[in-house]
ZADO-1210 file (C-alpha; in nm, 4 decimals, padded with zeros to 6 digits):
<atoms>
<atom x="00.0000" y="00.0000" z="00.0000" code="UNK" pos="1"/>
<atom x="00.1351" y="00.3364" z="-00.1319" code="UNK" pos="2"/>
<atom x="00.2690" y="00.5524" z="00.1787" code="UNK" pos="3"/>
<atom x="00.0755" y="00.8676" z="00.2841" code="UNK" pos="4"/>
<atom x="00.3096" y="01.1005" z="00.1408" code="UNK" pos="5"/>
<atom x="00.3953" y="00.9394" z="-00.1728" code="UNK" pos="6"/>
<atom x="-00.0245" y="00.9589" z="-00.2476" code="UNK" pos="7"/>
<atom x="-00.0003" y="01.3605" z="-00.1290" code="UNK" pos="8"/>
<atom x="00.2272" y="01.3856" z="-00.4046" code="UNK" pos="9"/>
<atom x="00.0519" y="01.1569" z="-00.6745" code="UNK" pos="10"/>
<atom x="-00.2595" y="01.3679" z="-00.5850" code="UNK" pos="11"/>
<atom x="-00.0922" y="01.6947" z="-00.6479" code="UNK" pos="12"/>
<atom x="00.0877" y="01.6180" z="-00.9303" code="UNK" pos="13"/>
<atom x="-00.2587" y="01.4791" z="-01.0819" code="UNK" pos="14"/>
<atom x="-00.4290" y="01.7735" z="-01.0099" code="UNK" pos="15"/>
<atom x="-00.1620" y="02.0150" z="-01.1676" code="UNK" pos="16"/>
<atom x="-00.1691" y="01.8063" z="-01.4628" code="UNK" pos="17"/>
<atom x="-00.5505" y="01.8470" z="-01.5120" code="UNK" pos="18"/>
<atom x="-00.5283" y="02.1984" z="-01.4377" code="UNK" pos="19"/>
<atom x="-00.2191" y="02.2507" z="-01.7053" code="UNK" pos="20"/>
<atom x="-00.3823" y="02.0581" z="-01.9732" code="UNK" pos="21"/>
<atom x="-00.7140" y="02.2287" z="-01.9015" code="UNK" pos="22"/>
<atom x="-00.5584" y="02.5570" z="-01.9873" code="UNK" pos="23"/>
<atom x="-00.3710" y="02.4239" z="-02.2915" code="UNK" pos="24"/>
<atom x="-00.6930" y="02.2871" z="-02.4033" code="UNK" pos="25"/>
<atom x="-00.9303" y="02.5947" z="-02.3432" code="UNK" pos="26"/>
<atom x="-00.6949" y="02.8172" z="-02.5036" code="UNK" pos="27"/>
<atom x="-00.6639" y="02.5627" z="-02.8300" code="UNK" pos="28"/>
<atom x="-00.2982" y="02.5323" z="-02.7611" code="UNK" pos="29"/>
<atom x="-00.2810" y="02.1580" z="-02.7519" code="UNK" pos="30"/>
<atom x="-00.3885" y="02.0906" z="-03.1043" code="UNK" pos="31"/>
<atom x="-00.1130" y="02.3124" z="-03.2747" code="UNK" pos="32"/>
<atom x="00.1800" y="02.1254" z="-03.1025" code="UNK" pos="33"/>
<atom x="00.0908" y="01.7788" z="-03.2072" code="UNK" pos="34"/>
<atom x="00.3117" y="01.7816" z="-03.4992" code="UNK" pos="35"/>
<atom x="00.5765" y="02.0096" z="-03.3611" code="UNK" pos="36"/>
<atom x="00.9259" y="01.9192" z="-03.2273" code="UNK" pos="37"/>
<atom x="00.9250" y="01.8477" z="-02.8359" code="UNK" pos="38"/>
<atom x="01.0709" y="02.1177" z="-02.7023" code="UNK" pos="39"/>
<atom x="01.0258" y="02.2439" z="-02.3682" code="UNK" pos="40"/>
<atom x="00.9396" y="02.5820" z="-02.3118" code="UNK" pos="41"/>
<atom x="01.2446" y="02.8222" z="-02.0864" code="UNK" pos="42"/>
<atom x="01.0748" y="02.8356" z="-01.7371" code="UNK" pos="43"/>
<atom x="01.0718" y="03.1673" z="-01.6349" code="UNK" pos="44"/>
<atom x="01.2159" y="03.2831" z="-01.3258" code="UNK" pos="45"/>
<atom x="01.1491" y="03.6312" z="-01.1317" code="UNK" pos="46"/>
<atom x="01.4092" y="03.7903" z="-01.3347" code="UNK" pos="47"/>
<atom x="01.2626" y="03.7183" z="-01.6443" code="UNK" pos="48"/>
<atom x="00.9317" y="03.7601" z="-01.5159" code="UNK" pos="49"/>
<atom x="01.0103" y="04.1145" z="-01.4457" code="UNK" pos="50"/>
<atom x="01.1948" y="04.2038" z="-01.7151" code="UNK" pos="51"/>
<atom x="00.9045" y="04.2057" z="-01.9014" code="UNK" pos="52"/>
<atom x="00.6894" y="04.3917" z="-01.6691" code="UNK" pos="53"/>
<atom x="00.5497" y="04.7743" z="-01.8395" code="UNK" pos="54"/>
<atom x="00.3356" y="04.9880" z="-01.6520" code="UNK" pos="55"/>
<atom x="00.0010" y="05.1054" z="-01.8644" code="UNK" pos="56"/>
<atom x="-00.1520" y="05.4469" z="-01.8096" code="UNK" pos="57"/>
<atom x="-00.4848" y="05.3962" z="-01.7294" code="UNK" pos="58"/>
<atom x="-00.7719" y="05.6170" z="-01.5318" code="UNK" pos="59"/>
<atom x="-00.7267" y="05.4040" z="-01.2666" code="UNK" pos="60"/>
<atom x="-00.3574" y="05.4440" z="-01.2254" code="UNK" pos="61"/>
<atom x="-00.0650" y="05.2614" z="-01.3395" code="UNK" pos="62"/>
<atom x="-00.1082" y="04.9013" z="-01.3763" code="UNK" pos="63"/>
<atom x="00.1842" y="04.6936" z="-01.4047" code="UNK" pos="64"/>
<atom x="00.1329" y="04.4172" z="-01.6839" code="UNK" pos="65"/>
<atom x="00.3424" y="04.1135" z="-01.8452" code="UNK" pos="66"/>
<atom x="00.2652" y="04.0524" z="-02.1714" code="UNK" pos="67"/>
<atom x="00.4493" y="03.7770" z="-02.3454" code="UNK" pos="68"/>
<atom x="00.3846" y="03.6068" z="-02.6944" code="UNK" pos="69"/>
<atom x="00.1438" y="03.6815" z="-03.0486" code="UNK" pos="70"/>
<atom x="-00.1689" y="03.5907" z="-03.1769" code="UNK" pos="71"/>
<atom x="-00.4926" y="03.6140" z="-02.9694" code="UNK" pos="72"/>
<atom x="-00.4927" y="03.7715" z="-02.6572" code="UNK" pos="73"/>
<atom x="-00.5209" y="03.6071" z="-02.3630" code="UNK" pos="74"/>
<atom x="-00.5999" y="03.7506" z="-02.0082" code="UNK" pos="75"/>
<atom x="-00.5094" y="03.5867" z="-01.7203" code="UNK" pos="76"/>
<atom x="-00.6518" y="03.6767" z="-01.3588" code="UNK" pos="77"/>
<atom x="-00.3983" y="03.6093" z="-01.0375" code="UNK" pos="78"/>
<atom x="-00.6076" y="03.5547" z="-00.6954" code="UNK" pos="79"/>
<atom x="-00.5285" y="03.7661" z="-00.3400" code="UNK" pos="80"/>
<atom x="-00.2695" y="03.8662" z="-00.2088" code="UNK" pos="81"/>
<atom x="-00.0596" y="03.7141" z="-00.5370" code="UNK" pos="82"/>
<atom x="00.0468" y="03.8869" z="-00.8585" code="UNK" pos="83"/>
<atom x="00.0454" y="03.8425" z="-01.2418" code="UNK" pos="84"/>
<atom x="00.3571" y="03.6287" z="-01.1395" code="UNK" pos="85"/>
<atom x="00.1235" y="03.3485" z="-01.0491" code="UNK" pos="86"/>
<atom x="00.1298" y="03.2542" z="-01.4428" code="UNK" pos="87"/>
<atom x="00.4779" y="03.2753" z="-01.5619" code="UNK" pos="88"/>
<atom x="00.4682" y="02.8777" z="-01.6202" code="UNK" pos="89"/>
<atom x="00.1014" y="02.9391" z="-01.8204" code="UNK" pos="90"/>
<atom x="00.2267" y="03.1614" z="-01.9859" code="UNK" pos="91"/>
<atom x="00.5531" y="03.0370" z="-02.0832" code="UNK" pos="92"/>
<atom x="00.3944" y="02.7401" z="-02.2484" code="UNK" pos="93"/>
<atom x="00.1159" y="02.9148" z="-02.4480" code="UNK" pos="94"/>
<atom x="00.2865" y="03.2137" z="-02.5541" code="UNK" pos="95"/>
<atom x="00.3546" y="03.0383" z="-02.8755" code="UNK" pos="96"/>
<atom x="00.0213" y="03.0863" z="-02.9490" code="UNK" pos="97"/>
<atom x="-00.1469" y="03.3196" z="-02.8013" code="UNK" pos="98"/>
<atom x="-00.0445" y="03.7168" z="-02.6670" code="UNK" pos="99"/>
<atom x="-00.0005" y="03.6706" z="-02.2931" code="UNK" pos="100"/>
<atom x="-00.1293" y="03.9233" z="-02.0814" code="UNK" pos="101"/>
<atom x="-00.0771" y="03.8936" z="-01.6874" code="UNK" pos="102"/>
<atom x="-00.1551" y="04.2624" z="-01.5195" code="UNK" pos="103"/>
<atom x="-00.1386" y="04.2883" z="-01.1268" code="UNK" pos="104"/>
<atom x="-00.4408" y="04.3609" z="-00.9785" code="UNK" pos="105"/>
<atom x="-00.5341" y="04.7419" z="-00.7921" code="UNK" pos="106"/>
<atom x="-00.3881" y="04.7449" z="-00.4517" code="UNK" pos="107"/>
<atom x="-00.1319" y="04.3921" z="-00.5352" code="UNK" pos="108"/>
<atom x="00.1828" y="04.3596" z="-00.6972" code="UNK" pos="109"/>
<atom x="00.3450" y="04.6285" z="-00.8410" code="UNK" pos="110"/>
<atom x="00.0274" y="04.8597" z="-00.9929" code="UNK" pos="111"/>
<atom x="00.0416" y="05.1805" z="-00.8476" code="UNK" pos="112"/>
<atom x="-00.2976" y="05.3495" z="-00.7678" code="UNK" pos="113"/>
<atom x="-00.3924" y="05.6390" z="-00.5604" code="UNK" pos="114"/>
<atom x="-00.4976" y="05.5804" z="-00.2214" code="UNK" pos="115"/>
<atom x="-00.8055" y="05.6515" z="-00.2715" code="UNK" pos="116"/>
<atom x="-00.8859" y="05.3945" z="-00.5223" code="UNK" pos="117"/>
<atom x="-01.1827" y="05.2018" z="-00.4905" code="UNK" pos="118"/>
<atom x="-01.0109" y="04.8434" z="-00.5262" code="UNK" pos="119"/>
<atom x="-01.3402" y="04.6347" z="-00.5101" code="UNK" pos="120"/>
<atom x="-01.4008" y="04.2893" z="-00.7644" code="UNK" pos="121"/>
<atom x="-01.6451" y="04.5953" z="-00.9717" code="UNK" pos="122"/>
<atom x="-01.3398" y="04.8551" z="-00.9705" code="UNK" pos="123"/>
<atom x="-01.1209" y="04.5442" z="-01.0765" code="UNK" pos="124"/>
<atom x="-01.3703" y="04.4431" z="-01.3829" code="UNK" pos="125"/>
<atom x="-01.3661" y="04.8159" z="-01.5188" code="UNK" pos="126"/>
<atom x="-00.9891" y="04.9057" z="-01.4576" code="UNK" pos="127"/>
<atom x="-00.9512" y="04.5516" z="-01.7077" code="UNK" pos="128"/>
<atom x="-01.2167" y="04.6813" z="-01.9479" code="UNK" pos="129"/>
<atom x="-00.9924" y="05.0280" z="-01.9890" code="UNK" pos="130"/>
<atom x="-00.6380" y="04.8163" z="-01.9625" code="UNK" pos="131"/>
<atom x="-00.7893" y="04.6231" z="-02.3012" code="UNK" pos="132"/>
<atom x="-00.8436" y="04.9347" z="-02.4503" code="UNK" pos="133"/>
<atom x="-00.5208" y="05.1185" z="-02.3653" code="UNK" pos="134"/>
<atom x="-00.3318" y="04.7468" z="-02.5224" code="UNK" pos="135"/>
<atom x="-00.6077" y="04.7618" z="-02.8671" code="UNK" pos="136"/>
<atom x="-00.7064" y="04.4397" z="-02.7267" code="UNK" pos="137"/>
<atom x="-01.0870" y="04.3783" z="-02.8416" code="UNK" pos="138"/>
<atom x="-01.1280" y="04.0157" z="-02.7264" code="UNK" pos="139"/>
<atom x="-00.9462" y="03.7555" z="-02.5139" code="UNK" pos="140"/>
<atom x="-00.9647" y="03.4062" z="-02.3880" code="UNK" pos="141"/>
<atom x="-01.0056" y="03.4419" z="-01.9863" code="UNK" pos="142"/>
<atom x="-00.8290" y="03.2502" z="-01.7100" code="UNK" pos="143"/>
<atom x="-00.8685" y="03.3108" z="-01.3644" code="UNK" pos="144"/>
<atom x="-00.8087" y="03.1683" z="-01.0329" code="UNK" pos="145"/>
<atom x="-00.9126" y="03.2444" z="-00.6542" code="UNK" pos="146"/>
<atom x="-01.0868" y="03.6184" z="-00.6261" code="UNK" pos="147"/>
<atom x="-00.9541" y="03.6487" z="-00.9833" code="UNK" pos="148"/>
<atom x="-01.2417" y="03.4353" z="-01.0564" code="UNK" pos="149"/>
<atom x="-01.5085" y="03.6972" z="-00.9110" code="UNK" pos="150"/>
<atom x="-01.3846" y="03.9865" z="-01.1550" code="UNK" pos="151"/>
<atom x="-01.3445" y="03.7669" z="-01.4453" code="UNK" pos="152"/>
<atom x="-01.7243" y="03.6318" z="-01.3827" code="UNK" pos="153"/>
<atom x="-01.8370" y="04.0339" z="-01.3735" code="UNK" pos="154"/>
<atom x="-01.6099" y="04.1084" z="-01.6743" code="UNK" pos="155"/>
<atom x="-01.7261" y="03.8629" z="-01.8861" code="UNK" pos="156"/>
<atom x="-02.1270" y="03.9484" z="-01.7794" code="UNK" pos="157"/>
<atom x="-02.0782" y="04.3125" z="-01.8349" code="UNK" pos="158"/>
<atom x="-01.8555" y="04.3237" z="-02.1528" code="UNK" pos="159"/>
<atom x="-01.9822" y="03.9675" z="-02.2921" code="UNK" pos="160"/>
<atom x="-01.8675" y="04.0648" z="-02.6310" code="UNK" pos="161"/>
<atom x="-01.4589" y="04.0834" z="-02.4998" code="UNK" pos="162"/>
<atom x="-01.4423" y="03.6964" z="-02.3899" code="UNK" pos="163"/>
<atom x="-01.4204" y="03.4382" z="-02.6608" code="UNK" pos="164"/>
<atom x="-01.3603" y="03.1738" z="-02.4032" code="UNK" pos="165"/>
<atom x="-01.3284" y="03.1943" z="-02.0577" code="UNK" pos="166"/>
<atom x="-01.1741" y="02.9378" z="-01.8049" code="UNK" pos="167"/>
<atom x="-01.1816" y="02.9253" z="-01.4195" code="UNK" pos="168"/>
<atom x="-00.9779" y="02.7322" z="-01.1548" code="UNK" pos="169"/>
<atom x="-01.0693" y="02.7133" z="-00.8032" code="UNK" pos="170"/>
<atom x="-01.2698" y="03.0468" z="-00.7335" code="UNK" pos="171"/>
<atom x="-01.4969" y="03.2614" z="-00.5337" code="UNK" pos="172"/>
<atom x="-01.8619" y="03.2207" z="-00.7281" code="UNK" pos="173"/>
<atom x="-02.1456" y="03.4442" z="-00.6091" code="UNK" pos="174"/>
<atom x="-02.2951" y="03.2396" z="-00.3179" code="UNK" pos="175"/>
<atom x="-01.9763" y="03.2113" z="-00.1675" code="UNK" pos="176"/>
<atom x="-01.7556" y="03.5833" z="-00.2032" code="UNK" pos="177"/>
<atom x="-01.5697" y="03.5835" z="-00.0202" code="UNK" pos="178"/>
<atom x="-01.4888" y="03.2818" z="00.0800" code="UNK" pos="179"/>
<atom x="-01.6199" y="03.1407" z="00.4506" code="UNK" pos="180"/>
<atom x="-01.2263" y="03.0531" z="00.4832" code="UNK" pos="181"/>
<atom x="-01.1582" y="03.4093" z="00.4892" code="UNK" pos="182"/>
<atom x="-01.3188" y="03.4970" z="00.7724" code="UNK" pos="183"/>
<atom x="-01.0836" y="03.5173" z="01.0309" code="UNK" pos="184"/>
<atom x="-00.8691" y="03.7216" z="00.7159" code="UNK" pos="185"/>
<atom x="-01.1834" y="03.9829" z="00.7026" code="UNK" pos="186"/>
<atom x="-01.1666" y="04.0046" z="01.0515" code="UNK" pos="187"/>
<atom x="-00.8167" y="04.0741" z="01.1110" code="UNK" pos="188"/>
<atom x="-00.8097" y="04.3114" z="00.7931" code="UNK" pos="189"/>
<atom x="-01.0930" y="04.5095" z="00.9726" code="UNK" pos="190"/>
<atom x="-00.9099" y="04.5028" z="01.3447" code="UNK" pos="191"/>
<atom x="-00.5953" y="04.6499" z="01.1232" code="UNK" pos="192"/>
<atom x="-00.3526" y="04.3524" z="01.2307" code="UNK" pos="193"/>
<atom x="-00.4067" y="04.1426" z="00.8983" code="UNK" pos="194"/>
<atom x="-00.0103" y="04.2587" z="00.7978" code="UNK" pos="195"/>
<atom x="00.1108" y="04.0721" z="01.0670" code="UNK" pos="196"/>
<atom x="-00.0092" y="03.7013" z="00.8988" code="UNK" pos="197"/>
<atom x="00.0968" y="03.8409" z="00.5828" code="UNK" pos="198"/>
<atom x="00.4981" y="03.9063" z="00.7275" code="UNK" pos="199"/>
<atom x="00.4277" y="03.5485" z="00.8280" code="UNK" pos="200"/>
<atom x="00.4035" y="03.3944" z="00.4846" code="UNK" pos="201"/>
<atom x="00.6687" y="03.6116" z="00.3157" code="UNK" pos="202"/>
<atom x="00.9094" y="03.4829" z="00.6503" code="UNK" pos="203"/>
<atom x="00.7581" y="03.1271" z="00.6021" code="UNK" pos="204"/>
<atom x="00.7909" y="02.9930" z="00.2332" code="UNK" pos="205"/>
<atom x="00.7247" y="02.6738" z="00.3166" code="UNK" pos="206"/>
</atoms>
């Protein structure tokens, strides 16, 4: 009988291959590599990663943005309190294909808005509506994850005609936003002593 730890790891690699081939698939990647040569895409590290980061004027401020690749655009939504870094691998692999686009969300990473910003999942949905125009990008195929998955569900109601396809991971859905898991989060957020479990994380990597 396997060990307890060597399933754990069986279970997660299964899941991150569904996950990988379901973005392949929903962004029509897979079928235009069947012929092609093997190659592996570079990985990209947090060098790389940045080195391609541009900051696009915007009325909402200055959103920092990755944009990798040709052909049709595609959008991809990073969940709280990540960044567009969440998708270097995605993107890596599709930008063969497709025009990688990875902004940082209002108020995470390294977009710079006022203050004063109203940084809620309907502030998110229209700062991406105006980042597609300031890029001349008409349509894309959208993949989000976590709260990601709130603004991409409000983007793609209120501009239906800018998603060709859209694909969602494991994410907030309107009978449960936010989360019951982020509770305690809310909580501290509110009490002003959430920054002390986020010092944790960046102290704890593991």
């Amino acid at each position: 009988m396997p060990e307890p730890d060597k399933i754990e790891i069986e279970s997660i690699s299964r899941r991150s291959l569904l996950i990988g081939a379901g973005l392949l698939l929903a962004t029509g990647w897979l079928p235009t590599v069947r012929g092609a040569s093997a190659d592996v895409p570079e990985p990209m590290d947090a060098a790389a990663f940045a080195a391609l980061r541009r900051w696009i004027r915007t009325p909402f401020g200055r959103i920092a943005c990755v944009q990798r690749g040709e052909g049709p655009a595609a959008l991809f939504l990073h969940g709280f309190p990540l960044s567009g870094f969440q998708w270097r691998h995605a993107i890596a692999q599709l930008s063969s294909s497709r025009r990688c686009i990875a902004p940082d969300f209002m108020g995470l990473g390294h977009s710079r808005v006022a203050a004063t910003q109203d940084l809620s999942p309907q502030a998110q949905s229209n700062m991406l509506a105006a980042l597609l125009d300031a890029l001349s990008v008409p349509a894309v195929d959208l993949v989000a994850n976590d709260s990601g998955g709130t603004v991409a569900q409000l983007f793609a109601v209120q501009h239906p005609q800018r998603v060709r396809t859209m694909l969602l991971t494991n994410c907030d859905v309107h009978e449960n936003s936010p989360p019951l898991q982020m509770k305690n989060s809310l909580a501290a957020a509110r009490a002003g002593t959430y920054h002390q479990k986020i010092a944790r994380h960046l102290q704890d990597r593991q």
